[in-house]
N, C-alpha and C positions, 0 to 999 in steps of 0.2 A: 740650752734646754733646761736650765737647773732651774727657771722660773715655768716650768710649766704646770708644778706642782699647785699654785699662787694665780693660774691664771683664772677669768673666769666668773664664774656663779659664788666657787669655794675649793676649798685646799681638799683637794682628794685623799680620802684613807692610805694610809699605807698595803701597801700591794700583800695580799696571801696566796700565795704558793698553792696556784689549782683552783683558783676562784676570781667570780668574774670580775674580780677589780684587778689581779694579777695580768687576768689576758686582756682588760683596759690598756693599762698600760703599758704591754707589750706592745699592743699593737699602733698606742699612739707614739712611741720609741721607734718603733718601724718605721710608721708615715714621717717622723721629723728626718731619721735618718736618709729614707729615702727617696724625699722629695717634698720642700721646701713648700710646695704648691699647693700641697694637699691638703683635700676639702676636707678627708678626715683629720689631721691640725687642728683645720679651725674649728672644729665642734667638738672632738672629745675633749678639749682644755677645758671647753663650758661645762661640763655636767660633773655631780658627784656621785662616784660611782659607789654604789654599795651590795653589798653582796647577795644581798635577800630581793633586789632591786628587780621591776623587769625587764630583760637584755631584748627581747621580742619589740614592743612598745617604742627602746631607745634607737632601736635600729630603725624602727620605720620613721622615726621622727630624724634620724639621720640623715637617711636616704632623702626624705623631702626638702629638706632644707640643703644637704649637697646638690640636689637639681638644680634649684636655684640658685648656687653661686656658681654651679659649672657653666649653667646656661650665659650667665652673667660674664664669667670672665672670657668665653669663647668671644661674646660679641666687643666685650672691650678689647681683644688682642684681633680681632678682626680689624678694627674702626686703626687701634697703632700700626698696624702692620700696611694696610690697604693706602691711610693717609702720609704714610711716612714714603711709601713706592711711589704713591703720586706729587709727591712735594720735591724729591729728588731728580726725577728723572730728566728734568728739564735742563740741568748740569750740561751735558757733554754737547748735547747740540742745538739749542734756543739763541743762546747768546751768538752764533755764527748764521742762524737763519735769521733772527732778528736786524744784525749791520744790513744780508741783504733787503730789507726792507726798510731801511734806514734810518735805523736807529743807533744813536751813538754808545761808548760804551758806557759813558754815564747814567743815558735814559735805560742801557740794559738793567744796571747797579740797581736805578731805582724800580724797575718793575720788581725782582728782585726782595727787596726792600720793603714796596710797600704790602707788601703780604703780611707784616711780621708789625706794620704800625695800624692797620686796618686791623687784624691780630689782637692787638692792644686795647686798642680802644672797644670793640664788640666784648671781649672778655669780661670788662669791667659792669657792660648792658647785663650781657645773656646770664655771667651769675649772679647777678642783682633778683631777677625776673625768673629763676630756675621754677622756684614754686609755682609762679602761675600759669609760664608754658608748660612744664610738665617733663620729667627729667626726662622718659622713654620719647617721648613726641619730640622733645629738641634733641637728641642723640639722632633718631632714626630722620628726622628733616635732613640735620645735617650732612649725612651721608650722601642724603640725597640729591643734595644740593653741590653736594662734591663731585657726586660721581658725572651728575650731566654740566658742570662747569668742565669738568676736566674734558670730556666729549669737546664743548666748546672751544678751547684751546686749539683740540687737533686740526679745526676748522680754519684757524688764524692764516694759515698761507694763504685762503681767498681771499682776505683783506686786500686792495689795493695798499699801496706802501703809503710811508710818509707818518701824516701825524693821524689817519683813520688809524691803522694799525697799533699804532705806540695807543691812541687812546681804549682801542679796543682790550691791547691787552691788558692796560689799568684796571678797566672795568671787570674784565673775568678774573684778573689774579686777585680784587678784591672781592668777587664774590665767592671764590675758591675760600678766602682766607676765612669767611663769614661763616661757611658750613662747617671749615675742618674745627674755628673754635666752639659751636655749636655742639657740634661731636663729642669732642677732647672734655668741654665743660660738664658736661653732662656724664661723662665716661668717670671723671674723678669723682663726683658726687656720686653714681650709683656704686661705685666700688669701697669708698668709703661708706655708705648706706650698707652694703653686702657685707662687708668685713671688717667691722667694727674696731676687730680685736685683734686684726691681722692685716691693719693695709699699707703697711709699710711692705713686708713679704709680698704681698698680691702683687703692688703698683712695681715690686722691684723684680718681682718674675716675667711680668708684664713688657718691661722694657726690653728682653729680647726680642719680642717683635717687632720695639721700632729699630733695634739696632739692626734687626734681620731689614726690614724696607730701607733703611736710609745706604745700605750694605748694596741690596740687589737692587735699586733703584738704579743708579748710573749702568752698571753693564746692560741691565736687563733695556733701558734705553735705550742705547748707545747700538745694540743688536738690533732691536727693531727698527730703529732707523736708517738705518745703514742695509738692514733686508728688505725693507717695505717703505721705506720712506718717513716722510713730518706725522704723513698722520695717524698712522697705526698705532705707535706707543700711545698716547692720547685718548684715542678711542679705545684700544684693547681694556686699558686699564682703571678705564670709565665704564663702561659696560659690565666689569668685576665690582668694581664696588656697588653699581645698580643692580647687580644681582643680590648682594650682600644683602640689601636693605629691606625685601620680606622676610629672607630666613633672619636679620634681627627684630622683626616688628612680631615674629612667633615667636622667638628663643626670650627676650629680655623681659624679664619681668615685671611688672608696674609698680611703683614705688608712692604713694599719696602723700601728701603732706601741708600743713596748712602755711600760709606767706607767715615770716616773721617782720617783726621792728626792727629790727638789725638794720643798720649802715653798713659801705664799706668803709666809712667815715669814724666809724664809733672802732671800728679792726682792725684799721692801718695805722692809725694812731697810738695803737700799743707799741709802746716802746721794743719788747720783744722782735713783736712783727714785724714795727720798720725795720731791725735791723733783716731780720729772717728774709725780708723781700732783697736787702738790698744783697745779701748771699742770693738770690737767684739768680738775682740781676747780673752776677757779675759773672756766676759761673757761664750764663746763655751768653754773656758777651764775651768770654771767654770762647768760647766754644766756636762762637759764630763768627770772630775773629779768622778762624783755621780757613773757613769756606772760600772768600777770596783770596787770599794769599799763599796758603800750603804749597797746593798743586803749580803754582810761578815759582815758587821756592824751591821745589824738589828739581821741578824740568832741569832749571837753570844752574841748581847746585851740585845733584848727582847728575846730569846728565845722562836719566831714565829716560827710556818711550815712555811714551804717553799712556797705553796701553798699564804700566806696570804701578800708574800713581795709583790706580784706584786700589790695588793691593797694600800699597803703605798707610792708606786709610785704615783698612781693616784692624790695624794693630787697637788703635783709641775704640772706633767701634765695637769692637769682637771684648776688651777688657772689659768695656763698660757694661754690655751685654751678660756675659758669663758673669761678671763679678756681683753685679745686680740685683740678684733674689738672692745672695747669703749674706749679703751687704740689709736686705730688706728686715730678712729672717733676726739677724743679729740684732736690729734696728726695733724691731718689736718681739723682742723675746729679752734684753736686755736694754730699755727705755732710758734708764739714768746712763747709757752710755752714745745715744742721738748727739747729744750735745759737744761731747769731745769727739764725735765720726763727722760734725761738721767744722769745727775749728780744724781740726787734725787735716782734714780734708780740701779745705779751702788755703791751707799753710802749703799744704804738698804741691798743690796743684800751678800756684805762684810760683816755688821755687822751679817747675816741671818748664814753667812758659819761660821760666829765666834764662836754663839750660836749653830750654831747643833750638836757638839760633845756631849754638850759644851766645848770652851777651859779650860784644866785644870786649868788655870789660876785664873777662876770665883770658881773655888771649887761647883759648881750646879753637881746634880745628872743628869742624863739624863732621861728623863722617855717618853714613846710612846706617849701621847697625845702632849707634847712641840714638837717632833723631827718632827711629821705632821704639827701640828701649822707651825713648821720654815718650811716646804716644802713648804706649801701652802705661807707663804708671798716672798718663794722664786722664784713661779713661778709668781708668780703678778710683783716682782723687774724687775726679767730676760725680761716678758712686756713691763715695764716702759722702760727700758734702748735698747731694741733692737728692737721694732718696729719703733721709730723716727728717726732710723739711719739712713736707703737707702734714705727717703727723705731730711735728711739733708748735705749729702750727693751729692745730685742733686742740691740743692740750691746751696752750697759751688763751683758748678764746673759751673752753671750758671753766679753768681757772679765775675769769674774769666775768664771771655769769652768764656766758651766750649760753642761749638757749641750744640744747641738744638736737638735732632732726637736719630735714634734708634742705633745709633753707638755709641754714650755717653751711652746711657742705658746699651747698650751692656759691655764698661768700668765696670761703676758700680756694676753691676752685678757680673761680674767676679771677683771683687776687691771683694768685698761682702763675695762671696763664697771661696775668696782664704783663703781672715783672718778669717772666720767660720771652714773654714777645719783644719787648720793652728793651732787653740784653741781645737777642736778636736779631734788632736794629741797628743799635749804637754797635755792636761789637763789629758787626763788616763794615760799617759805614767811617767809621773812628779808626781800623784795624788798616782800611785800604788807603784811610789818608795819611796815618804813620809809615804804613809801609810805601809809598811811593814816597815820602819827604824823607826817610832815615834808613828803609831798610827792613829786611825782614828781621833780622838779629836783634835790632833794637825796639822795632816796635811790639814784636813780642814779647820781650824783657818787660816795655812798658804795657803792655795788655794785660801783664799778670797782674799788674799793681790793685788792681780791683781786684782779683781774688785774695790778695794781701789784706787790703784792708776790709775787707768782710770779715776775712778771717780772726783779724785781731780786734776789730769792734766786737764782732760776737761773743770771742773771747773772754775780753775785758768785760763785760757784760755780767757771761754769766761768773766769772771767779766775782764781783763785787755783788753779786745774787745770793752765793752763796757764802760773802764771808755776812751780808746782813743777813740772812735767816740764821744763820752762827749766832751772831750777836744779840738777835731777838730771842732766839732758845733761851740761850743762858741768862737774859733778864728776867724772862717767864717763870723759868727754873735755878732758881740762883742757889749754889750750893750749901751743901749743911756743914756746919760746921764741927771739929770735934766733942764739944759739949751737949749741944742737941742731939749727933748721936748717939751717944751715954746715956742721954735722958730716954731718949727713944727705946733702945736693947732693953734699959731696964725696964720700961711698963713695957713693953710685952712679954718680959719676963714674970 
């Protein structure tokens, strides 16, 4: 909080004892301490308050402007929370209704799969193209395109089996993938549009909702199906999101903005960025590693019911969750410190995949309280390292003259979601073929190795960043020496 003074328009007076710059900033000390989220944050850092000032005028101009990031953040934590239930759910009982239709477990992998390479590639289209579709019209498409895809889905049992089925479900799990990125693109861009000044915090408060859908997704499955059958879940939770999509086509705002020149060609090329994407990359493959293999790991090592894996999930989900918006807060309230929250973060998070087998190497037993311990410091890492990204991100393209507006967001975004998709893929794909040739102990050890060297590329990066801006200072300003100063003291003496 000690930069809040610094954020903004201008550097606020000092607070008087009974006057309205004093209950200023009580009450923006209030909103920081008690709750990371809040719209009043974002806007009383921008104004200077002064005492002769009108508090009537400032409030109403408050008030308008909190509308529309509340409306704002409702429907982005709607679209996380709605597409993370429906991306999940399919976990506990698809892959066993799929064999009876005849599909093997490889073509299961890849339906799977290709969600997250379809994913990829539309990422890199739809934020190119952000400006011209129109951020609120591609958010609110996409929902809706999810919501009656996933409807679809529930249909899949009247498939005749064989390869109609398998291609069927190609087809819907690619157009699933086509709306949620639709959505997600357009969600980063209007939130970075929204909160300029605060989207680190927003995006990392945010993230409880997917931790909450990716959390309730399997049970909340796993019950419907087992109460009512294949198609219920499917439909129930399609029908939820098409309700969604008038109260966001009232609630979200409209955002205008004209097409830029901008490449993703002229962005990914920054040295920065390449490395920046290749930390997302590794953390999603990190992560997406766990999806296949975990739950075979746990059956077979603790010899848990089944019932109880989805609890030791919780541990990664639930840390990364809670940890999230003060992981955000921190992230954009102290900016010069993004940069060691993602080195720090991507160092942790390697040694975390090292110790969860453990590597055989260490000669340690594995036993269920450590294996939570390592989840839980690993969903705090995965925090550290990927909520300071999209902001740095935006700096990096600042810095190097992109033009400011929602066509750069729109860039980022889509870069974002290509290398998230991108880690996605490769991490189960790479994760399930380590783990069936070596093991889960070691292919885990070797899955960290990409958040290792994220970690130390981006490192080594910025410490040689900052020992040449060192070195250029001191050319700039090269010191005086004792004579000159003498000469100096005395004529202004």
């Amino acid at each position: 909080m000690g930069s809040r003074a610094t954020d903004g328009a201008g550097p606020l007076r000092p607070p008087e004892p009974g006057g309205w710059g004093f209950r200023a900033e009580f009450s923006t000390l209030l909103c920081e301490l008690c709750c990371p989220l809040s719209v009043c944050n974002a806007y009383t850092s921008n104004f200077s308050f002064q005492e002769d000032s009108a508090p009537e005028a400032l409030g109403e101009e408050q008030r308008r402007l909190t509308r529309e990031q509340l409306f704002t953040m409702v429907a982005t934590a709607s679209i996380n929370f709605s597409s993370m239930i429906c991306f999940s759910i399919l976990g506990p009982f698809f892959p066993a209704e799929a064999e009876k239709k005849g599909a093997s477990n490889t073509i299961v992998g890849l339906i799977f799969g290709c969600f997250a390479l379809v994913n990829f590639s539309t990422s890199l289209i739809l934020g190119n193209y952000l400006t011209q579709i129109g951020a609120k019209f591609m958010f609110v498409a996409g929902m809706f395109v999810s919501g009656c895809v996933t409807i679809l889905f529930g249909i899949l049992d009247k498939v005749p089996s064989g390869p109609m089925f398998i291609g069927f479900c190609f087809l819907v799990r690619a157009m699933d993938a086509i709306g949620f990125t639709a959505a997600m693109t357009a969600s980063f861009s209007i939130l970075a549009k929204a909160f300029p000044n605060n989207i680190a915090t927003v995006m990392g408060s945010l993230e409880i909702f997917t931790g909450l859908g990716l959390v309730l997704g399997p049970p909340l499955g796993g019950f419907l199906y087992q109460s009512f059958g294949y198609e219920v879940p499917f439909i129930t939770l399609g029908c939820v999101v098409l309700v969604l999509v008038p109260v966001n086509m009232c609630m979200l705002p409209k955002y205008d903005s004209t097409p830029s020149k901008e490449s993703f060609w002229k962005l990914i090329l920054l040295p920065k960025v390449l490395l920046l994407c290749l930390t997302i990359f590794s953390l999603s493959a990190c992560l997406g590693f766990l999806d296949p293999t975990m739950s075979l790991f746990i059956l077979k090592k603790f010899k848990l019911p089944a019932g109880y894996v989805g609890l030791v999930f919780l541990g990664l989900a639930l840390s990364y969750s809670l940890s999230s918006p003060l992981l955000g807060l921190l992230s954009d309230k102290l900016p010069h410190l993004r940069k060691w929250l993602m080195v720090s973060g991507s160092l942790i998070t390697a040694l975390c995949f090292f110790m969860l087998g453990p590597a055989p190497v260490l000669h340690i037993e594995s036993q269920l309280w450590m294996f939570v311990l390592v989840l839980v410091l690993i969903g705090f890492s995965l925090g550290m390292s990927a909520i300071p990204v999209f902001p740095e991100i935006l700096h990096c393209a600042y810095e190097n003259g992109f033009e400011e507006g929602l066509s750069l967001l729109g860039l980022v975004s889509g870069l974002f979601s290509a290398m998230w998709s991108l880690g996605a893929f490769m991490g189960p794909t790479l994760g399930g073929f380590l783990n069936e040739k070596l093991g889960f102990e070691w292919a885990s050890a070797i899955q960290g190795g990409w958040a290792l060297l994220s970690g130390l590329a981006i490192g080594i990066f910025y410490i040689s960043e900052a020992t040449r801006r060192s070195s250029s200072s001191s050319l700039q300003n090269p010191p005086v020496d004792n004579e000159e100063r003498t000469h100096l003291l005395a004529s202004e003496t």
